[in-house]
Backbone as a ProteinNet text record, in pm:
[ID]
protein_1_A
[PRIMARY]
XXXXXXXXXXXXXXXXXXXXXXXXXXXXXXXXXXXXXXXXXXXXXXXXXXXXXXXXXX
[TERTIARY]
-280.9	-241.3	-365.2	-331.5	-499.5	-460.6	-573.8	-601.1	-474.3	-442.6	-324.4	-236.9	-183.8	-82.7	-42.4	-203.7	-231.5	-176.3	-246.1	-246.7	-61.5	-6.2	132.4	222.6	175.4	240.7	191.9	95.7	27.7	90.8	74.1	177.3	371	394.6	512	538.7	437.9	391.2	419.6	348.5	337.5	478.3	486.2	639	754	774.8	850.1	842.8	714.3	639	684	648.2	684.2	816.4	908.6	1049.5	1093.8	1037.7	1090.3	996.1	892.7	800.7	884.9	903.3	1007.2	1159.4	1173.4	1340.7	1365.8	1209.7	1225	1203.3	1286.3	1280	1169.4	1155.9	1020.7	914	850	709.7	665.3	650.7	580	559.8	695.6	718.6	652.6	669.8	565.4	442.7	352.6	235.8	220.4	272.9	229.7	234.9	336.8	376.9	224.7	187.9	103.7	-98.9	-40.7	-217	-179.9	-46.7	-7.3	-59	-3.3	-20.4	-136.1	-239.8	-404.1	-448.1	-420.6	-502.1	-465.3	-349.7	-320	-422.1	-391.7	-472.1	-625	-706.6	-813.1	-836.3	-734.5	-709.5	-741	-656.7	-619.2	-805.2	-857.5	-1012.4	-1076.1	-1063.2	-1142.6	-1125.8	-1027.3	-997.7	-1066.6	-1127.2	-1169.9	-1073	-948.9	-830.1	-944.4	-950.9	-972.6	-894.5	-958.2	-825.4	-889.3	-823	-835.5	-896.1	-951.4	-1051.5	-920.5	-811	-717.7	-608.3	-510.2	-408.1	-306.9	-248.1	-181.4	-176.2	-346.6	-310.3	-262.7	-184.5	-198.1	-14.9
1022.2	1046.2	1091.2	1198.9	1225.3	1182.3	1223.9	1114.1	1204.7	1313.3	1349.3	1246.3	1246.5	1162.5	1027.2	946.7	796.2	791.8	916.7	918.9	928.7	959.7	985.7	872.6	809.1	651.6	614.6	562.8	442.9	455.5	642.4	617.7	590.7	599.8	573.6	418.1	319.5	240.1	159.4	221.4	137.2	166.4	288.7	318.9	196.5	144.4	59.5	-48	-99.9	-232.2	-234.5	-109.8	-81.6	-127.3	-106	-101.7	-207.9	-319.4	-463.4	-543.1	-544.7	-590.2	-547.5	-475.3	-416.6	-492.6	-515.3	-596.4	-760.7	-786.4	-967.4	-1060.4	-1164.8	-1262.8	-1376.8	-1349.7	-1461.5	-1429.2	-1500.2	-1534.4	-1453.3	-1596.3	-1569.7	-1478.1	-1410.2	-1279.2	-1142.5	-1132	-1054.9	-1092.2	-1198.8	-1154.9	-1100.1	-1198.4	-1150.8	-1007.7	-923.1	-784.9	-748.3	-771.2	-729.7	-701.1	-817.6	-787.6	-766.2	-711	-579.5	-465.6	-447.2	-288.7	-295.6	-395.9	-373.2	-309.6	-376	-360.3	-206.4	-210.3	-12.2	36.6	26.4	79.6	109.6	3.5	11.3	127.2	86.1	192.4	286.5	357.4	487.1	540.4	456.8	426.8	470.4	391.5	412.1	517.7	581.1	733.7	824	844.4	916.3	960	912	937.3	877.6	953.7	879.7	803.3	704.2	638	509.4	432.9	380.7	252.1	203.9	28	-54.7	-67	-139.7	-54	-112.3	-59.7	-77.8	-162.1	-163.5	-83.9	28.9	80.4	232.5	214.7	353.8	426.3
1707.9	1570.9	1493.9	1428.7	1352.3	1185.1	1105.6	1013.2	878.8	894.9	786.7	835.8	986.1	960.3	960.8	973.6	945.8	803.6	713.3	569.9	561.9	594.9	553.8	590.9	718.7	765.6	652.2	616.1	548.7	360.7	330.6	217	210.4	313.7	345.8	322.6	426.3	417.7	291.2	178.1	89.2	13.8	5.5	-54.1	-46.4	74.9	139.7	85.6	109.9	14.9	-104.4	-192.4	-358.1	-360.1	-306.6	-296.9	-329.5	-143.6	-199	-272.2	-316.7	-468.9	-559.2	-585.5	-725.7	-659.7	-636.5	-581.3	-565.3	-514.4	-503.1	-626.6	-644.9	-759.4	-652.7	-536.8	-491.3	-498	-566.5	-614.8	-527.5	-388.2	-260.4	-177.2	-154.9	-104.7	-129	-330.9	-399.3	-389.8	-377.3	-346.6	-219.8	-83.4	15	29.2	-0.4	-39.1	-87.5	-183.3	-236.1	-185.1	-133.7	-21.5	63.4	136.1	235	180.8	62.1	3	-17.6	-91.2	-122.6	32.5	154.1	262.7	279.6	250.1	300.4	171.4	89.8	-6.6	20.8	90.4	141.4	236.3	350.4	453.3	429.7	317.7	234.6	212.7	160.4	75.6	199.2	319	432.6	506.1	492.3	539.3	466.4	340.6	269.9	138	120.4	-0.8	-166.9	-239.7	-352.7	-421.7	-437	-483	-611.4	-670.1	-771.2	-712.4	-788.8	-701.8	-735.9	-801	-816	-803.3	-678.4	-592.8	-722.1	-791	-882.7	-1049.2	-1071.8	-1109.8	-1100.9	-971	-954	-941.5
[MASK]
++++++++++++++++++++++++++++++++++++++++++++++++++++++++++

């Protein structure tokens, strides 16, 4: 797999995440969700994507 299409899993990735974060009334669920998506977010960072130092404002 080369790195466009790491980049296209990984925004897919979070898409998915966004989905059920925006859908769950559990607490717990939404965070864990949430330092899923930070770590892709990093990912994203570590591939070379510019990207925002906070995954949530973007």
């Amino acid at each position: 797999m080369d790195r466009e299409e790491m980049l296209q899993r990984i925004a897919q990735a979070r898409a998915l995440l966004r989905e059920v974060i925006d859908s769950t009334d559990l607490p717990m669920i939404e965070r864990t969700l949430k330092v899923a998506d930070m770590n892709l977010h990093w990912a994203e960072w570590n591939l070379g994507v510019p990207v925002t130092l906070m995954p949530e404002m973007e």
